[in-house]
Backbone as numpy.savetxt, mean C-alpha at the origin, in Angstrom:
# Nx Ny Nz CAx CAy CAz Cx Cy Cz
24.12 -16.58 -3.40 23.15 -15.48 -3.30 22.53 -15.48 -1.91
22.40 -14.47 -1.27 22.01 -14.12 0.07 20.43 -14.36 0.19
20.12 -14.95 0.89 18.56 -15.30 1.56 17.76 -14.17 1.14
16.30 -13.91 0.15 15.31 -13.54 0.49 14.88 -12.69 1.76
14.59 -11.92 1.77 14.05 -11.04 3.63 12.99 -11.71 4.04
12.72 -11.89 5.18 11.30 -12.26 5.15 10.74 -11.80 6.29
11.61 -10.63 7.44 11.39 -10.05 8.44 10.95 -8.90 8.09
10.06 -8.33 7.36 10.11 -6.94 7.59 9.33 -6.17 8.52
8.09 -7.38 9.06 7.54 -6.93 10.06 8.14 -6.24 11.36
9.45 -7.12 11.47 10.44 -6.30 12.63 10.54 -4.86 12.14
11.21 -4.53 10.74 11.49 -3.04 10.82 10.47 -2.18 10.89
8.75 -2.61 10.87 7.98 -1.64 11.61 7.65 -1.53 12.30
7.79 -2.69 12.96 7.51 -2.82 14.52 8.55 -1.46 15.14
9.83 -1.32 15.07 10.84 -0.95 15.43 10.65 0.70 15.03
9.82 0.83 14.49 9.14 2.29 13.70 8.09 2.48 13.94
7.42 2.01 14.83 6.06 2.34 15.37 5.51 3.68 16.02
6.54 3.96 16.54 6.30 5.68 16.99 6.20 6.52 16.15
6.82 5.90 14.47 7.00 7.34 13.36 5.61 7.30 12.65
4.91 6.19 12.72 3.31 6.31 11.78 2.96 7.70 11.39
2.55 8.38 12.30 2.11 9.17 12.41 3.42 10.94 12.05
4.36 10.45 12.35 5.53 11.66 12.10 5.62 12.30 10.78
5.20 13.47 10.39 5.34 13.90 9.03 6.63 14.15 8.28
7.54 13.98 9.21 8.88 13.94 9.12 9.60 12.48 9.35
8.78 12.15 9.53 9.58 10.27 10.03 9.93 9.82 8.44
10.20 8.20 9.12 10.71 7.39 7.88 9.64 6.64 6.90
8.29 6.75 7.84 6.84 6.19 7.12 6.24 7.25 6.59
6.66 8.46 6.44 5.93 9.53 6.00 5.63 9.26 4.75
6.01 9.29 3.63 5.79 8.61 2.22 4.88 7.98 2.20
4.60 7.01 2.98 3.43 5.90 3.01 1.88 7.03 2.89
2.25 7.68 3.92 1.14 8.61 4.24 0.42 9.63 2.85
1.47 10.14 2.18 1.20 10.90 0.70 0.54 9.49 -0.07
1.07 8.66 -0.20 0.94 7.65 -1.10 -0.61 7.08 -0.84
-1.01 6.74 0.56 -2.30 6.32 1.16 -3.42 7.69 0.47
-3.01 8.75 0.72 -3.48 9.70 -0.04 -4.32 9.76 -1.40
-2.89 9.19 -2.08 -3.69 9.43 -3.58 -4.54 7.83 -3.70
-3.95 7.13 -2.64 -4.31 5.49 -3.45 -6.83 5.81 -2.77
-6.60 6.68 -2.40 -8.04 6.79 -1.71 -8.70 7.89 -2.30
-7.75 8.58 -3.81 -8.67 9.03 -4.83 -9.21 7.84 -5.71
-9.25 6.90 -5.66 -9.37 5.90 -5.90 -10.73 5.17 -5.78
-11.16 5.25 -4.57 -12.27 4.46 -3.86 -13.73 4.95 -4.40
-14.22 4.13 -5.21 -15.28 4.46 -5.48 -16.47 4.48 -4.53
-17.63 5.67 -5.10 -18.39 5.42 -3.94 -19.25 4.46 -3.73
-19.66 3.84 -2.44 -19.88 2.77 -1.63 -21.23 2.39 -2.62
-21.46 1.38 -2.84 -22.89 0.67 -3.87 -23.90 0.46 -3.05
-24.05 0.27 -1.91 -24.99 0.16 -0.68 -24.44 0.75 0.78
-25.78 0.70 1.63 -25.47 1.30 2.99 -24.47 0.30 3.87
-24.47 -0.39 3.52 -23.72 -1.84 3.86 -22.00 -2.11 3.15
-22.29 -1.24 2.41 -20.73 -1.50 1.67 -19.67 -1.82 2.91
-18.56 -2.33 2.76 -16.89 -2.86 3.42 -16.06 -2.79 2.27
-14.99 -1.68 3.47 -13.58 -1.99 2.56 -12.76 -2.58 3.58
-12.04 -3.67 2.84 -10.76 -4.22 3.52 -9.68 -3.29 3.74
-8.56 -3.00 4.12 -7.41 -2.72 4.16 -6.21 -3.19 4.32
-5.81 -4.47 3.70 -4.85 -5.01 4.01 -3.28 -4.61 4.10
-2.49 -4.91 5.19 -1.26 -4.60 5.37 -1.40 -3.06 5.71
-2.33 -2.84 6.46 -2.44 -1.32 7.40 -1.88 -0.54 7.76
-1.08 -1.24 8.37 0.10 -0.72 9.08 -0.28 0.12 10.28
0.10 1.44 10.18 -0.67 2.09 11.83 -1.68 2.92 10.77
-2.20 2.51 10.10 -3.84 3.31 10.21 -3.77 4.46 8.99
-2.41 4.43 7.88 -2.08 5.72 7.63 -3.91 6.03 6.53
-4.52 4.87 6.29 -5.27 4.87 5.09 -6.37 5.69 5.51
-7.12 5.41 7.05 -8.34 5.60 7.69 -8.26 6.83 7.16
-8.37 7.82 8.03 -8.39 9.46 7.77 -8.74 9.74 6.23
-8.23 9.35 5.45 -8.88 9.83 3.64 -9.84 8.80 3.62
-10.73 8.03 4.25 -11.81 6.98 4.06 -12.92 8.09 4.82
-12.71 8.92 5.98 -13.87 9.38 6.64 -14.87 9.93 5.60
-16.04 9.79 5.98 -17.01 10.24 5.54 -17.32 9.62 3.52
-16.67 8.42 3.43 -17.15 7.97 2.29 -18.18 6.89 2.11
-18.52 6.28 3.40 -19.94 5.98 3.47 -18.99 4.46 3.69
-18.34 3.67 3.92 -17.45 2.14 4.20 -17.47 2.16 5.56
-17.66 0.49 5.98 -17.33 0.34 6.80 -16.24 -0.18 6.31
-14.97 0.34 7.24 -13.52 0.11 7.18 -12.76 -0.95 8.07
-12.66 -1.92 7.49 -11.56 -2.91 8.28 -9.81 -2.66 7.88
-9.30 -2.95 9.00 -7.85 -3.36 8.46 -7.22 -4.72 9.14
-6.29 -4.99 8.31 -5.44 -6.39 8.73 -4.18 -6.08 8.31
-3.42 -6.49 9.47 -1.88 -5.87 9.05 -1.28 -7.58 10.76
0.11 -7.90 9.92 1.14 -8.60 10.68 1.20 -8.34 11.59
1.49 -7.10 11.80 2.23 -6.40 12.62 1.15 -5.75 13.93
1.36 -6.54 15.19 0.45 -6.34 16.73 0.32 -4.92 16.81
1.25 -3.89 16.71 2.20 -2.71 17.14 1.23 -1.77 15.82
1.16 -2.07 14.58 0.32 -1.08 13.44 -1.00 -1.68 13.97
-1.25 -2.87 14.44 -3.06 -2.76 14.40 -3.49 -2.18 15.50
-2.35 -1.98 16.63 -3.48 -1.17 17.87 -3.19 0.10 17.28
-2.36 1.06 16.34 -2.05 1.97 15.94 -3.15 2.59 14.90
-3.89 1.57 14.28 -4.39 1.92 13.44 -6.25 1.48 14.17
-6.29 1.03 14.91 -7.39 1.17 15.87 -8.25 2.38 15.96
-7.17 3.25 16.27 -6.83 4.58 16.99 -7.65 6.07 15.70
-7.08 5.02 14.57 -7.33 6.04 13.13 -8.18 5.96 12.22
-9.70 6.01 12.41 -10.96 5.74 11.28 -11.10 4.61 11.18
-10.53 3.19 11.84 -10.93 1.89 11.01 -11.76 1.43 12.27
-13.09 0.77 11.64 -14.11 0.19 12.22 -13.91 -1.03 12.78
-13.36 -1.74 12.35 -12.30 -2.67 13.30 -10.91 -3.34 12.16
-10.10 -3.87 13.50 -8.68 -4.29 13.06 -8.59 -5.36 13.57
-7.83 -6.18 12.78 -7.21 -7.50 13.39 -5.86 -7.91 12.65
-4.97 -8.62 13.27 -3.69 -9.00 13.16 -4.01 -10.47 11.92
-3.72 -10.43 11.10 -3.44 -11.41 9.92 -2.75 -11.45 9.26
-2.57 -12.50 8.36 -1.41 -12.69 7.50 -1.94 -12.37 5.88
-1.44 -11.78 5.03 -1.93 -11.53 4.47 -2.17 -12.54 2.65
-1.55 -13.33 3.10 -1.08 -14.46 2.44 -2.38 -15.93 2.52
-2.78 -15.30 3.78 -4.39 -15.95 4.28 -4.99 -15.36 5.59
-6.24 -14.63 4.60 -7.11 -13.71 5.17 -8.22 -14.30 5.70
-8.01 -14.09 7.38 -9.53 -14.54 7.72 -11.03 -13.84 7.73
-10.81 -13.90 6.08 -12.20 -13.17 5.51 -12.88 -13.90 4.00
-14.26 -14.26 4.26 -15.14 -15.27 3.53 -14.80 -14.56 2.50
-15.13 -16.28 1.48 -14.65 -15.79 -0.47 -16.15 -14.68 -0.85
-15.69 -13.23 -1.32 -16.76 -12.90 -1.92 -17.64 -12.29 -1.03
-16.63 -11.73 0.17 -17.35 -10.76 1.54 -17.08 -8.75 0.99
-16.53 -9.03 0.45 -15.88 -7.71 0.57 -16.12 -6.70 -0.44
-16.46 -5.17 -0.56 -16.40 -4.51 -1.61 -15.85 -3.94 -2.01
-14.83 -3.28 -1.60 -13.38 -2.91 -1.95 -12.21 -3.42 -0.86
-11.07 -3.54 -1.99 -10.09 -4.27 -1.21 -8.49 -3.68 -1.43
-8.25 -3.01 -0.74 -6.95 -1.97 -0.81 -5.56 -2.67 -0.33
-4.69 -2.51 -1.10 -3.25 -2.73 -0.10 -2.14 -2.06 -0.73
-1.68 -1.65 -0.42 -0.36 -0.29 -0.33 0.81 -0.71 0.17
1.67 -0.81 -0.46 3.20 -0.72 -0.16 3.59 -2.21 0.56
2.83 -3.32 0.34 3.18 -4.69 0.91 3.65 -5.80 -0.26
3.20 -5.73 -1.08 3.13 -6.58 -1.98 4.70 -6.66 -2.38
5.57 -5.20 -2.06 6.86 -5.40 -2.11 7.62 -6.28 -1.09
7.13 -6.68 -0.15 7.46 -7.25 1.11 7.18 -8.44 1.42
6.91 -9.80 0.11 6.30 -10.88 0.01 7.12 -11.40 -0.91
7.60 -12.51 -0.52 7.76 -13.63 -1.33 6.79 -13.96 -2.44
5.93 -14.28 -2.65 4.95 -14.38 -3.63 4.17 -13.64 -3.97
3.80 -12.83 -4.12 2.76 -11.41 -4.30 1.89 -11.82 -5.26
1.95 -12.79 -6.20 0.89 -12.83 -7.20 0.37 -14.28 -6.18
0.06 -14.40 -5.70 -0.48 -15.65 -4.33 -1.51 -14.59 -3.46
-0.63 -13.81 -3.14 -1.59 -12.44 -2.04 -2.36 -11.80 -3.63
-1.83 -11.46 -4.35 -3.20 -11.24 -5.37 -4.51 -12.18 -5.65
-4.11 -13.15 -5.96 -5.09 -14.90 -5.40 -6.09 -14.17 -4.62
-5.55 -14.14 -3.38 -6.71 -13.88 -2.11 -6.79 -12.89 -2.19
-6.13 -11.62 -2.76 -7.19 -10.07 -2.43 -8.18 -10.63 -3.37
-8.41 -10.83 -4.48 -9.07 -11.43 -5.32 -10.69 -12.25 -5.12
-10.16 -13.18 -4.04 -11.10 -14.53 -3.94 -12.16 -13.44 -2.62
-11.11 -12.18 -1.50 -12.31 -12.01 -0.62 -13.14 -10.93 -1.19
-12.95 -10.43 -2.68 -13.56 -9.58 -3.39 -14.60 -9.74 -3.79
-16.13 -9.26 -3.98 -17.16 -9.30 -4.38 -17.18 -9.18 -5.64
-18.08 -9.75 -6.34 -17.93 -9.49 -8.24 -18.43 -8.45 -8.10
-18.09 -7.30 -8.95 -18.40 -5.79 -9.09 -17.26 -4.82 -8.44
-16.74 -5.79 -7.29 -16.20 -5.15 -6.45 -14.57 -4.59 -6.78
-13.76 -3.41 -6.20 -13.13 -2.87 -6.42 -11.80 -3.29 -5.94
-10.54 -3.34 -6.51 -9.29 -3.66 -6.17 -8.38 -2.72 -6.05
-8.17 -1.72 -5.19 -6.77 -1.16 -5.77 -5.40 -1.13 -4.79
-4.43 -1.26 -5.18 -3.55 -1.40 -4.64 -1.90 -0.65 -5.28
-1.04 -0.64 -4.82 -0.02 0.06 -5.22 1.82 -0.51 -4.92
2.58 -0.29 -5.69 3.58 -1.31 -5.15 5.02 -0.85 -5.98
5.78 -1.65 -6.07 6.99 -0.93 -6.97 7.49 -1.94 -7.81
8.01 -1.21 -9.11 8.01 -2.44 -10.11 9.79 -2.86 -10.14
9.69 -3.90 -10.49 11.18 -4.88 -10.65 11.75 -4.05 -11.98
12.34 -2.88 -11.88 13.60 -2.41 -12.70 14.08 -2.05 -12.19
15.35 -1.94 -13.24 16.73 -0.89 -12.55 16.37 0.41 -11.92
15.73 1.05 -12.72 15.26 2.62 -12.27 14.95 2.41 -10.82
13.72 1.29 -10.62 13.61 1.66 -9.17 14.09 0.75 -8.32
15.08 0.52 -8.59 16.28 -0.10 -7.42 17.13 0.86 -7.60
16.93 1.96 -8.21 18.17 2.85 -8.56 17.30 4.25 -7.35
15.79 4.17 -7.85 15.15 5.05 -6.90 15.01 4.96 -5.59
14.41 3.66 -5.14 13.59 3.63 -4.11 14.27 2.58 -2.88
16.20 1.88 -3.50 16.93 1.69 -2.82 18.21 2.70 -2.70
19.03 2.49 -3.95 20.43 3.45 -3.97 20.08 5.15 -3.48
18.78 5.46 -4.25 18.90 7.23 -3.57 17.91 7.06 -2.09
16.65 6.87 -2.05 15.80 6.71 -1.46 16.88 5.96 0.49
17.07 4.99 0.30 17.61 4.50 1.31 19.12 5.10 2.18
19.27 6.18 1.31 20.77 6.23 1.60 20.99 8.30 1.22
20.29 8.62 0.92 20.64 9.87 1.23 19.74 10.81 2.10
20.45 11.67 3.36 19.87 12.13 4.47 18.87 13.19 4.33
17.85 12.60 4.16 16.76 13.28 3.79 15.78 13.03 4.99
14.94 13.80 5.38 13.57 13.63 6.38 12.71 12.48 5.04
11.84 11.98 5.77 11.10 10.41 5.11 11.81 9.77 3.96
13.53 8.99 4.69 14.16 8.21 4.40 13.81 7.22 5.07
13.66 5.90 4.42 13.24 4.97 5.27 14.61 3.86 5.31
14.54 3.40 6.45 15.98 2.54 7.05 16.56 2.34 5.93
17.66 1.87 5.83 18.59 1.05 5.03 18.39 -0.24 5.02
18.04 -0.90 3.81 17.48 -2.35 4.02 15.92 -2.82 4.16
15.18 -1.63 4.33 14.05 -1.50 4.12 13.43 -2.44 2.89
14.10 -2.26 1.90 13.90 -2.89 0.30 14.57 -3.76 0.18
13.88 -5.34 -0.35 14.46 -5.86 -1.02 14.71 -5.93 -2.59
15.34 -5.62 -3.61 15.08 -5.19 -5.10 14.57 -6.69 -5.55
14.74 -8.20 -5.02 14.45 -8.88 -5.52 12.99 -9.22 -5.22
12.48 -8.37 -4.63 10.76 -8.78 -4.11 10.13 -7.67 -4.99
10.69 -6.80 -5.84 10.19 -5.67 -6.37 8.68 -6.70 -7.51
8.02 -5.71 -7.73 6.94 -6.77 -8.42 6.80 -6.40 -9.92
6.96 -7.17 -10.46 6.78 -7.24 -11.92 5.29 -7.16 -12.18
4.93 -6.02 -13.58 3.92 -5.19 -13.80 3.20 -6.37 -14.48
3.74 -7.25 -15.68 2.82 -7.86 -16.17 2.44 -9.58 -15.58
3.09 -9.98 -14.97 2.63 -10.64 -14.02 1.59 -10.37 -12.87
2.07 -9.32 -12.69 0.65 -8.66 -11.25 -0.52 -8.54 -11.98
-0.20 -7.99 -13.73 -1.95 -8.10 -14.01 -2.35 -9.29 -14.53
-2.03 -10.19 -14.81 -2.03 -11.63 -15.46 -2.55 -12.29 -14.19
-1.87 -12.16 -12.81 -2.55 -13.02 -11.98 -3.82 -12.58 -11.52
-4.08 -10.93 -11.43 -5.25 -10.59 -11.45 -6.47 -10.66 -12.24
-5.90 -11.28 -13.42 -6.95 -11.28 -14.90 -7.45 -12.91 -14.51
-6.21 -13.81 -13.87 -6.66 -14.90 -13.71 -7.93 -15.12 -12.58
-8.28 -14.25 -11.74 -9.10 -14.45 -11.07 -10.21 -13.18 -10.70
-10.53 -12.73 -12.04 -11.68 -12.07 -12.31 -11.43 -10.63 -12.35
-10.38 -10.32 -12.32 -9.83 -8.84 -11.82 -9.23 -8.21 -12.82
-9.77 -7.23 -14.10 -8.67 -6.63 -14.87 -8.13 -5.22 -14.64
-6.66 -5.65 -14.37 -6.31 -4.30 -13.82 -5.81 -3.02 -14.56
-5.53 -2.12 -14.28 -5.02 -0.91 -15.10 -3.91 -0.16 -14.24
-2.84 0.00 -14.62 -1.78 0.84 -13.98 -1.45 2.49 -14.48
-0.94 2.70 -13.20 -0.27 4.00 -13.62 0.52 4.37 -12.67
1.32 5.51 -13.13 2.33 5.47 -11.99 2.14 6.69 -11.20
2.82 6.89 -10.35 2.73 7.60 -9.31 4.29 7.98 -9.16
4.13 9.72 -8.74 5.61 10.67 -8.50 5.24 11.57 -7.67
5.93 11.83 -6.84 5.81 13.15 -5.89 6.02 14.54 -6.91
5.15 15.82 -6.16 5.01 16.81 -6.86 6.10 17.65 -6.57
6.40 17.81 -7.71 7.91 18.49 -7.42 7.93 19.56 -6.26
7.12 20.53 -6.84 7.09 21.68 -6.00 6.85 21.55 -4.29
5.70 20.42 -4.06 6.13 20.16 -2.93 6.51 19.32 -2.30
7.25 18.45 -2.99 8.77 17.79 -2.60 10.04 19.34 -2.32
10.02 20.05 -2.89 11.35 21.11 -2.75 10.75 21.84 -1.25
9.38 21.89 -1.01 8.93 22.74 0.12 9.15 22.09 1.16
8.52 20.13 0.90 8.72 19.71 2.37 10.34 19.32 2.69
11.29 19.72 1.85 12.60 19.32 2.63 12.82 21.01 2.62
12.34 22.06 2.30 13.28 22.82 2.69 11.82 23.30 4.32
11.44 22.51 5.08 10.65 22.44 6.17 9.06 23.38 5.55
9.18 23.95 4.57 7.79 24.52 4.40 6.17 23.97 4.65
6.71 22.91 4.13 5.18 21.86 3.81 5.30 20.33 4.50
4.15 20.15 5.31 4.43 18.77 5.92 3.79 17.71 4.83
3.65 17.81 4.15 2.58 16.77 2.96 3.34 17.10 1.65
3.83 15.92 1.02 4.30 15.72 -0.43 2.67 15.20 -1.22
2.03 16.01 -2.05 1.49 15.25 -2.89 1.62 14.12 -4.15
1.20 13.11 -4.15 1.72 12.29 -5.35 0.68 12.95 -6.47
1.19 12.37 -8.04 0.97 12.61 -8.89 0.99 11.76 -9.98
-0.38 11.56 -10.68 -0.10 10.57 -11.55 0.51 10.70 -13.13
1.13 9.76 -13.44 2.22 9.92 -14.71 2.05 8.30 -15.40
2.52 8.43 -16.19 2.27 7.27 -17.35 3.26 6.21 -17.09
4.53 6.79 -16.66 5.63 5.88 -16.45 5.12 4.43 -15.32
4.99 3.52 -15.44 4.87 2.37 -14.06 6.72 2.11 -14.29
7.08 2.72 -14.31 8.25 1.73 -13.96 8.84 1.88 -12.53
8.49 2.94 -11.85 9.06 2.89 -10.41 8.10 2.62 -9.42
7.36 3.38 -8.72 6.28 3.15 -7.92 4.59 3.41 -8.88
3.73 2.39 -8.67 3.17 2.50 -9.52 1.45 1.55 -8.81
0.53 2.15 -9.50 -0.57 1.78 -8.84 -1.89 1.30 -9.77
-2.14 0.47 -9.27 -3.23 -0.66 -9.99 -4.75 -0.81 -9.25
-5.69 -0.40 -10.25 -6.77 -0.08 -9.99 -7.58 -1.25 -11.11
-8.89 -2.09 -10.83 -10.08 -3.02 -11.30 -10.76 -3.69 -10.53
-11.71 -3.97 -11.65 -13.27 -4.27 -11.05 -13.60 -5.92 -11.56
-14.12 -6.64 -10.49 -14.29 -7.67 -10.31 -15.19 -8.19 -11.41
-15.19 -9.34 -12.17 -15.83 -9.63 -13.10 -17.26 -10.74 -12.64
């Protein structure tokens, strides 16, 4: 059996110019950052912080303006944190997300999007979104679950047919995909009960933005978690 990935920071490094492209290969990220920031409850004090882990270039900032957070992000990748500098976040720094240099029990909401597929251990990075969370405080995050369907979605069609916001080939590993009841089990283990649901692009404008009409796919929530799917709770 072939090695685990454990580079993926290269393939965004190597995609750093598309952050921002509504037509690029990170565009998806961008719809998805979208709905994951209907999400964010409003701030409990004038003082509130949200984390942003695994940033990337910034796609989250812009749906945070004007919700009253001060906004951090932390992302691997040198190339997304000066990118995301640039985009609503109050400051950025380069970390690992596996160990966050941020105190147990600093934080009031704690977001991460589309990484947890990109980790060897993901219920470990749940651990620490967890531990820099405030009790009361908010978790949500989003990721793709370990079935066939979405190794059937979000590698075999997704990776491989010529579509505008196709992302590389190899992008995915199906064996890092994250299993639903494990992700909430490790979150229950450390004060966090979570709730899922899934997430689908809207048809209608999925058919607009490939036939060039519409630069924005909205997501949409649906009952199914079995393909891309998003997890929302509150700190105990």
């Amino acid at each position: 059996m072939s090695k685990l990935r454990s580079d993926f920071i290269a393939d965004y490094d190597a995609l750093a110019d598309q952050w921002w492209d509504p037509r690029g290969s990170l565009a998806p990220l961008g719809w998805i950052a979208r709905a994951r920031a209907g999400f964010v409850p409003a701030p409990r004090n004038a003082h509130a912080t949200l984390l942003d882990v695994a940033c990337g270039g910034g796609l989250f900032g812009p749906h945070l303006a004007g919700k009253g957070y001060r906004v951090l992000g932390m992302d691997l990748s040198v190339m997304g944190v000066r990118e995301a500098r640039r985009h609503g976040f109050d400051a950025v720094a380069q970390a690992d997300i596996t160990r966050l240099p941020v105190a147990d029990e600093s934080v009031d909401v704690v977001t991460a999007g589309q990484c947890l597929e990109h980790v060897a251990d993901p219920y470990a990075v749940i651990r620490e979104l967890c531990r820099v969370l405030r009790p009361g405080g908010t978790l949500i995050l989003d990721t793709i679950a370990d079935t066939r369907l979405a190794r059937l979605a979000g590698i075999t069609l997704a990776e491989n047919l010529p579509l505008p916001g196709r992302p590389p080939r190899g992008t995915h590993d199906h064996r890092l995909f994250v299993n639903r009841e494990r992700l909430t089990r490790a979150a229950r283990t450390h004060g966090v009960e979570l709730e899922l649901l899934g997430l689908r692009p809207h048809f209608r404008d999925g058919m607009r933005y490939l036939l060039r009409r519409r630069e924005e796919v909205r997501m949409i929530p649906i009952k199914s978690t079995a393909v891309l799917y998003l997890a929302v709770g509150t700190k105990s």
